[in-house]
N, C-alpha and C positions, 0 to 999 in steps of 0.2 A: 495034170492040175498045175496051175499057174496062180501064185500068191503076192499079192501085192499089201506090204505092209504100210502101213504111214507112222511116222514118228516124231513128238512135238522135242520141244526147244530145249528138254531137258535126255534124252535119248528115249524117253518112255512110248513104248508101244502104245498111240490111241485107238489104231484101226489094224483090222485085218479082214480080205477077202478074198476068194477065190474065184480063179475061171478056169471053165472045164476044157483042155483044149482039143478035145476029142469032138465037143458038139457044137465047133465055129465061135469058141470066145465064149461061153454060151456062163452068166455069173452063175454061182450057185450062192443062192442067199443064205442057206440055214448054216453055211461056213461063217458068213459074216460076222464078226462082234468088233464091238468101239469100246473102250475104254475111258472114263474124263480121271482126270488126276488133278486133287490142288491141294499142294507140300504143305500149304497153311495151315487148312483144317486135315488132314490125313498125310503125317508124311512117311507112313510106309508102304501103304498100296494105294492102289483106286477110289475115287471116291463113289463112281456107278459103272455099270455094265451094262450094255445093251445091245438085245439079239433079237432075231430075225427068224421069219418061216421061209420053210422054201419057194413063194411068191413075193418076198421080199418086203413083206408088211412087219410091223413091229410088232415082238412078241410082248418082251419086257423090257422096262428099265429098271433092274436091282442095284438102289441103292444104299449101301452096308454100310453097317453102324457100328467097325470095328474100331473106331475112333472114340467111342462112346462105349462098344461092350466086345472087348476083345473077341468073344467067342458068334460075334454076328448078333445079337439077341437083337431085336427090337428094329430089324432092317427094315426096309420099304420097297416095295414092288409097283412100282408106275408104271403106264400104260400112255397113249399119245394122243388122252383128252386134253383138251385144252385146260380143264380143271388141275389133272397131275401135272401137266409142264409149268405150270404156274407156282404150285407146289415145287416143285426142283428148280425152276429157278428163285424160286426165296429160298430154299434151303442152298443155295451154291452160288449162287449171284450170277449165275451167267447169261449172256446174253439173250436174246430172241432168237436169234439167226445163229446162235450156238445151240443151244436147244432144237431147232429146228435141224440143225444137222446131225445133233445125234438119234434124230429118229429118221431119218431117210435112209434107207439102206447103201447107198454109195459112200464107201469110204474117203473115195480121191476130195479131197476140197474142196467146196466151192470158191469163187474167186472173191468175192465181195465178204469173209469171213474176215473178223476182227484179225 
């Protein structure tokens, strides 16, 4: 098994995924999770989590309201309607093409990302 992490500008882990090297490079998605962080509104952990089935569709996006209720109360769990991403990006301001990559299962980057 082969892991490729990515890490933004402050050392924080946003992605993690694996490849199986036993079945030709072969991902295995349900390893998959992204991470989003922003120090503004949450500066101790993440501000959502999101993970993957083993055909690499999007399970959830759990995004935690430990910022608001230290013990999680009152989190949110999205999914990759168009209706929830619109929801997370007002709730986190992020981009289109940011949202959009954290529900595609590929960790690596894309090139045209902010």
């Amino acid at each position: 098994m082969t892991t490729i992490d990515l890490f933004d500008n402050n050392y924080d882990c946003v992605g993690t995924e694996s490849i199986d090297g036993t079945e030709m490079e072969t991902p295995v998605y349900e390893r998959t999770i992204k991470w989003y962080y922003d120090r503004e509104i949450n500066p101790d952990r993440e501000l959502f989590t999101v993970r993957f089935d083993g055909d690499g569709e999007l399970i959830q996006i759990y995004f935690n309201n430990y910022h608001h209720h230290p013990d999680g109360q009152e989190s949110i769990v999205f999914d990759a309607s168009v209706e929830d991403l619109l929801e997370l990006r007002n709730l986190t301001g992020i981009s289109e093409n940011l949202a959009n990559y954290y529900t595609q299962v590929r960790v690596t980057p894309m090139t045209d990302l902010p």
